[in-house]
N, C-alpha and C positions, 0 to 999 in steps of 0.2 A: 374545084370551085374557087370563083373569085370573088374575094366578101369586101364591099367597097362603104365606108364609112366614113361619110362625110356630111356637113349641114345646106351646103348646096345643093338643093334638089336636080337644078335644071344642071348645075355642072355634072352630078352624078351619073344621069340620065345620058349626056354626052361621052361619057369614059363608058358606063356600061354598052351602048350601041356600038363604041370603037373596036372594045374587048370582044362583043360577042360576034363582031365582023374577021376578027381574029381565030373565031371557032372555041373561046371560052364560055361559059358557064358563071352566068355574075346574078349574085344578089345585092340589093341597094338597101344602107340599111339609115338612119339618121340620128339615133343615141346612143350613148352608151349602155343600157341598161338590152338593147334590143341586139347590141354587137353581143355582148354577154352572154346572154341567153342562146343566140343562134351557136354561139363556140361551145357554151355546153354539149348541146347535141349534132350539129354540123362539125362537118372539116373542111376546111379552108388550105389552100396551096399557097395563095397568096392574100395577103392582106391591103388595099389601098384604103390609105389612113389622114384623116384630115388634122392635120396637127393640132387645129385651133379650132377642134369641137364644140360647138355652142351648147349642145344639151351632156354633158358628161365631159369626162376626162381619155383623150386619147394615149395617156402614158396606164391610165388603167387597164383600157381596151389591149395594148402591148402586152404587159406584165403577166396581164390575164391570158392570153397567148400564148404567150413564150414558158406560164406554167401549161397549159391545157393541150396547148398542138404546139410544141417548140422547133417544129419542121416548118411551121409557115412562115412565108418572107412577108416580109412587112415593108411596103413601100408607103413614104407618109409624102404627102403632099403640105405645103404651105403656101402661103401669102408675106411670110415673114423671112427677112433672115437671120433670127435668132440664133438657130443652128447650123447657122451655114460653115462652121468651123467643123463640122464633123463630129461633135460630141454623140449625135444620137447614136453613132454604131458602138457606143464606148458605153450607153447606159440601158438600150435597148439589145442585146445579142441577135434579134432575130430580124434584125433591120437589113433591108439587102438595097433599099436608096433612097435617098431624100431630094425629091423635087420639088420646085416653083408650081404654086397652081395654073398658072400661063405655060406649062409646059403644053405642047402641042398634043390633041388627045391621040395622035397616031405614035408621036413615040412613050407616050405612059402606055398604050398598049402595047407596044414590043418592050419593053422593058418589062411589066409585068406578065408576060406571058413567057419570055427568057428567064423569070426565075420561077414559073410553073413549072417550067420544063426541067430546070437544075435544080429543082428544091428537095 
């Protein structure tokens, strides 16, 4: 399963139809409180992560993660390049890439379906 957690409705909607074209399995989800809860009782392979979550915190969403399923990769997306030096794989362990939201939605789906596969 792929749990995609971002505050862009219409972008999500766009990454989910690319993924499930790829033969995944994606839920959309838009807070943190709802990522939470799904990771209590769901398992997730991979995670696409909106770094700059409007409703909650996407470093919770992680942490929360990487204690409850620390097998799922975590791919975050942004708009920023805060971390474009590579700090998140230094504070987040279970991060497997950090892309641009302008990334093209066919390569965020082979990349996140490359770490479904290796994870």
């Amino acid at each position: 399963m792929i749990l995609i957690v971002a505050s862009n409705a219409n972008l999500s909607k766009i990454w989910a139809r690319h993924l499930r074209r790829h033969g995944e399995d994606v839920i959309v989800l838009q807070r943190q409180s709802e990522a939470i809860a799904y990771l209590r009782g769901g398992k997730a392979e991979v995670i696409v992560l909106d770094l700059m979550l409007e409703d909650g915190s996407a470093f919770a969403i992680a942490d929360f993660a990487s204690y409850r399923q620390p097998d799922a990769r975590i791919v975050f997306v942004t708009r920023s390049t805060f971390f474009s030096d590579g700090s998140l794989f230094t504070h987040i362990p279970n991060t497997a890439a950090v892309l641009q939201e302008q990334t093209p939605p066919n390569d965020l789906a082979a990349i996140v379906s490359y770490h479904g596969r290796s994870g």
